[in-house]
N, C-alpha and C positions, 0 to 999 in steps of 0.2 A: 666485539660483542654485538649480537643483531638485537636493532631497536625494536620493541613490542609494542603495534597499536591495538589500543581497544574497537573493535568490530561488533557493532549490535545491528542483530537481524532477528528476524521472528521467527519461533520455531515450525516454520512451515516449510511444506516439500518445492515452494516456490524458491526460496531464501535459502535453504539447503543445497537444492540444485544450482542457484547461481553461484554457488562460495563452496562447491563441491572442491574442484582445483586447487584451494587455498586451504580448504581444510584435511586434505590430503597430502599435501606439497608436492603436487604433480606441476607447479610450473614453475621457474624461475621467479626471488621475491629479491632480488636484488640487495638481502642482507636483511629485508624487514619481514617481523614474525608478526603474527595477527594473533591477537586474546579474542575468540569467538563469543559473543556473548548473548545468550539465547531472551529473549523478553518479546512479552507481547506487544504490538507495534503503540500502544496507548501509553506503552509504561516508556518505550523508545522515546515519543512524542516529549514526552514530561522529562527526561531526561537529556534532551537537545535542550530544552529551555533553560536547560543550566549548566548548558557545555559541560559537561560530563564525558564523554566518548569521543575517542579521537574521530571515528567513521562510525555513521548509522545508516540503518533502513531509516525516513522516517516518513510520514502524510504529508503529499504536498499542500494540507489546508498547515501541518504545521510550520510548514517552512515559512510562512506569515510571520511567526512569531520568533524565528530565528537566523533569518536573514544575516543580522547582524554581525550572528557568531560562525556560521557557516556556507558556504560556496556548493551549490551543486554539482555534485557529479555528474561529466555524459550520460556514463551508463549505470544501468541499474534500475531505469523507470518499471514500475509495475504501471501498463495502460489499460484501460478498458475499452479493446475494440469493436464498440456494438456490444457490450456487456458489461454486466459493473456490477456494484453492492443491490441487493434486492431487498425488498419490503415484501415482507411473506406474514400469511397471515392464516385462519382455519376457515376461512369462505374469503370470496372475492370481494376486494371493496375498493372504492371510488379514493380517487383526492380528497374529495370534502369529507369521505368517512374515516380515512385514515388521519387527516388533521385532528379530528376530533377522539380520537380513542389513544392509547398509552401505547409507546411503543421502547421497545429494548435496542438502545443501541451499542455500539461494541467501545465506546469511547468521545469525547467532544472534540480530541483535537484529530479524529479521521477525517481522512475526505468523504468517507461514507457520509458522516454526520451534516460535512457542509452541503455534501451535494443534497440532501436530504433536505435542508434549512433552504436550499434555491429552490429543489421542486415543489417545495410546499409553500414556497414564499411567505416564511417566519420567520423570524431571529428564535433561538433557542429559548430563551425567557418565553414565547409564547407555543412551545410546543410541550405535549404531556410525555416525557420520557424519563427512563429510566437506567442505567448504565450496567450493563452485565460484560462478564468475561463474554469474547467475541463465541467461545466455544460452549457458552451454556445459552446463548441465545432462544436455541430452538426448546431448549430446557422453558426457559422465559415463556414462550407462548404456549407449550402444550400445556403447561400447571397451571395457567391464569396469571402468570405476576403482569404480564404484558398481553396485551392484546394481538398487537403488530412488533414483525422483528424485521430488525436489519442487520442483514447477512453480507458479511465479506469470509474469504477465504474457502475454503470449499465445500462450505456449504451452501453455494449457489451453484451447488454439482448434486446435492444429494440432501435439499430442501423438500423433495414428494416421498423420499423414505420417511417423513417424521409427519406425514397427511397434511401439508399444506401446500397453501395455494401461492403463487406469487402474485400480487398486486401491481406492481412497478419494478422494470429493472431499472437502475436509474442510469449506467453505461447504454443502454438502449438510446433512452429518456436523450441523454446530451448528446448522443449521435445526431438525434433526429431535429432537435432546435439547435447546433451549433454547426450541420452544413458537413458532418460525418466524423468530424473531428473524436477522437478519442478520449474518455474522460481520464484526468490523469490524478495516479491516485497514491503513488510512493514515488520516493528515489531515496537516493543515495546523497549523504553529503560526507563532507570533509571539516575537519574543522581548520578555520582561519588562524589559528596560532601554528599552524603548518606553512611557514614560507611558498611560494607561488611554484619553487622548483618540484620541493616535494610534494606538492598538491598532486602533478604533475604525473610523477615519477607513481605513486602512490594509483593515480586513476589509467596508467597503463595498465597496471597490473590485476586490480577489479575485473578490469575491463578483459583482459587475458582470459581472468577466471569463469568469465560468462560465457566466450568463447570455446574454450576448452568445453563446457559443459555441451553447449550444442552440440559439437563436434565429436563428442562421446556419446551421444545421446543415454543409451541401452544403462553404461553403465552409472552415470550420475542419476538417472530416475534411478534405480535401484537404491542408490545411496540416498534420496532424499526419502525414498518409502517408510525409514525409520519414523520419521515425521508426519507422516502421513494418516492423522484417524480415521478410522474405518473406511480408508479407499484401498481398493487392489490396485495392483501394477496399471491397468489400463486407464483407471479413473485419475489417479494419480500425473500421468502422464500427460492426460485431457488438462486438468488441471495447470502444470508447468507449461505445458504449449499456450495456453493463455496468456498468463501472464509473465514466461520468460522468452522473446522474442527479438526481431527486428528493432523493438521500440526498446527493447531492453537493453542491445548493444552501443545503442545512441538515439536520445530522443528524436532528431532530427528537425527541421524548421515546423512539421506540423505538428509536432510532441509539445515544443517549446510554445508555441503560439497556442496550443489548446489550453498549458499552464497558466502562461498571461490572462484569457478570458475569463477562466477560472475563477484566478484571482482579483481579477479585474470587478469581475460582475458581485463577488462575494466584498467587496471596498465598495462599490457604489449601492447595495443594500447593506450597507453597515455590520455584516457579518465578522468583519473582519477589521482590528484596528487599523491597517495601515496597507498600499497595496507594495511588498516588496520588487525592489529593482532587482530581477532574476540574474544570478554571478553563478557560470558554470567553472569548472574548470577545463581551459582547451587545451 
């Protein structure tokens, strides 16, 4: 009988496209079946913190808070290179005005949120926000609930179809103070009740899946377009070349070292309890 792990990824054309392979059984799983389990990356978050899922997508701001339970995956980084979560707003405004006005963000344990809490140099207790589905954000600012939004997923592809302005991209933002390094802003873990073989065994085959997808290009965009709100095939596709890539196959020493800072710098402004000792699996 083949063992079934539970697998939560987000229901986006990103996450689709990398787990196309597996959700298809176009590659060899060595006996192991995967339970796909679709959730938004907020509810993924909250649910690593209670080891709940064998393998998730999850924020690397939450892997702070889950260290303990799980081991990172090589592959499967979502990076922001030279791009990242956006602060969008209905006219252009400064740092000091966006501190001061309400803004809608997609969840507290995204990297969006931390990266957010560095460029503004706040802990969350002193910023005016409010927490909406990442997909009704733009909802958020055109009705007044929020003033300013912060945009992950692809809506930092199709933020001037709803007439706003971007303020800050914040992947720009840590390109340019951290010496080009890419903001890092998901991966992949495993959970550590997984012996070290199967960790092992288990991130060949992920990692197969990322593969496979590249190498098929044409037809896993198709397959993640199911997922896709209102983007066509070419938007769609802009979209996955972002964030499923070179970084995606394996962090690599400047993937890893962009994480450490990360999380380095969010431990030494208190954003963060504790700064986790980074456990991939190799």
């Amino acid at each position: 009988m083949p063992t079934t792990l539970t697998l939560g990824h987000s229901p986006d054309p990103d996450d689709a496209f990398m787990f196309y392979a597996l959700a298809k059984n176009l590659i060899p799983t060595k006996g192991w079946k995967f339970e796909h389990i679709l959730q938004d990356i907020q509810t993924l978050n909250e649910r690593a913190t209670r080891g709940e899922l064998d393998i998730s997508a999850v924020s690397i701001h939450a892997y702070a808070y889950i260290a303990d339970q799980y081991a990172l995956l090589p592959s499967g980084a979502s990076m922001g290179d030279g791009y990242g979560p956006m602060l969008v707003a209905k006219t252009k405004l400064s740092r000091a005005e966006v501190a001061r006005r309400r803004i809608a963000v997609p969840g507290t344990m995204t990297s969006a949120f931390l990266a957010l809490q560095l460029w503004l140099e706040k802990p969350a207790k002193q910023i005016n926000y409010v927490v909406v589905p990442f997909d009704r954000i733009f909802h958020a600012v055109t009705s007044g609930i929020a003033e300013v939004g912060l945009i992950i997923h692809e809506g930092q592809l199709t933020f001037e179809n709803e007439g706003l302005i971007c303020c800050e991209d914040l992947g720009a933002w840590w390109g340019r103070t951290e010496g080009g390094l890419p903001l890092p802003l998901g991966g992949n873990v495993i959970h550590k009740r997984h012996d070290a073989a199967t960790r092992r065994e288990i991130s060949d085959i992920l990692t197969a899946s990322i593969r496979y997808s590249l190498e098929h290009r044409a037809e896993a965009v198709q397959h993640a377009l199911q997922f896709a709100r209102d983007m066509g095939q070419d938007l769609a596709d802009k979209f996955v070349g972002m964030y499923v890539n070179h970084w995606t196959l394996d962090y690599g020493p400047y993937g890893r070292e962009s994480i450490k800072r990360f999380l380095k710098l969010a431990h030494k402004r208190g954003l963060i309890p504790r700064k986790p000792e980074l456990e991939f699996v190799e």
